[in-house]
N, C-alpha and C positions, 0 to 999 in steps of 0.2 A: 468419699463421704459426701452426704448430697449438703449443698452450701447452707440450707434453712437449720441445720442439726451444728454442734459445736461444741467443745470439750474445751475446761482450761488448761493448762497448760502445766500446772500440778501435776506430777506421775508421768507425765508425756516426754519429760527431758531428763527421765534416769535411764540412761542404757540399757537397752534390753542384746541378748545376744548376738543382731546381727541388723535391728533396724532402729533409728533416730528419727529424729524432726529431720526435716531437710538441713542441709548446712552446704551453702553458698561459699566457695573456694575462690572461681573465677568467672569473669564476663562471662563467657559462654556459658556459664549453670546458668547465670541469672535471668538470661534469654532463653533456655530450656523450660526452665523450672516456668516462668512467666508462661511460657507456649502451654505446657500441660496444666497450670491452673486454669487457664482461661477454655482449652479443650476440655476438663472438667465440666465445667457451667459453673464454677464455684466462683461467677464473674459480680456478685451484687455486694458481698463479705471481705472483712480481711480474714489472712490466712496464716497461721501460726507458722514460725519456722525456727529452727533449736538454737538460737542464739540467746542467750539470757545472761543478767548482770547476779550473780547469786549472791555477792556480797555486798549488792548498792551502793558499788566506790566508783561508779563506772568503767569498769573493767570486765569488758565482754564476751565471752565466751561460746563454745557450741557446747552441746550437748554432748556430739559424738567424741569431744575431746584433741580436736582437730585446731588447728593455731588461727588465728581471726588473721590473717594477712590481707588479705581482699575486704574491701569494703563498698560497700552502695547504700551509706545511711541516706534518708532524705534530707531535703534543707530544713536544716535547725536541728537537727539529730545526731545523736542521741543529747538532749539536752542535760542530763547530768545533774540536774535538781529537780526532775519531774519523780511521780512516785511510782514509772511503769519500771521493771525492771524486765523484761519479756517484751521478744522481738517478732514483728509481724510483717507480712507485704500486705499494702494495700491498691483497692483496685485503682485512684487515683494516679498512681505511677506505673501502671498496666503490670501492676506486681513484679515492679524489677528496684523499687527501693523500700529499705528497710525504715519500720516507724518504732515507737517504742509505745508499748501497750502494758494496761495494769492487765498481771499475769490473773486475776479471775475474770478477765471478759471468754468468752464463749468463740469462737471462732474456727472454720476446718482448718485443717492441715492436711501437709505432702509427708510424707516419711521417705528416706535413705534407707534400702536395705542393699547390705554384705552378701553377696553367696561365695561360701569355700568350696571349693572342690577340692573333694581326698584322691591324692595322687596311690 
């Protein structure tokens, strides 16, 4: 997605059958994922990824359903009385920590996709 273009983030973190927002497990995504934004060009934006608070109790979640064990919030983050509930990388942390953003700003994203193979 070219970085000037950006969706919010509404409809982006309901499961679709085999692809999510990104979801950050361990160190090594976060240097992955950081590598192929910035190979993107998507280097001037922040950039959406499937973690979001959907009940604003601050308790975090991914999109794909997967357990928040790993964490790379920034300093100060998740502040827990702000009104973003929706989790972004931005480029100030060379998109390896997580900021917390109001879920209608506009910004690209990475998606996760599943491939099955039928045995």
């Amino acid at each position: 997605m070219d970085s000037t273009e950006g969706l919010t983030i509404h409809g982006l973190t309901e499961p679709a059958i085999s692809r999510f927002l990104v979801f950050i497990l361990t160190q090594a995504e976060v240097t992955f994922v950081a590598l192929l934004i910035k190979e993107s060009g998507a280097k001037d934006g922040n950039v959406w990824i499937g973690l979001y608070d959907s009940h604003r109790n601050c308790h975090w979640h991914w999109s794909s359903g997967s357990l928040v064990s790993y964490k790379s919030w920034d300093t100060g983050a998740p502040s827990c009385v702000n009104t973003a509930y929706c989790a972004s990388l931005a480029p100030s942390s060379g998109f390896k920590k997580w900021k917390e953003d109001s879920c209608e700003e506009k910004f690209s994203f990475f998606c996760k996709f599943k491939y099955w193979r039928q045995l």
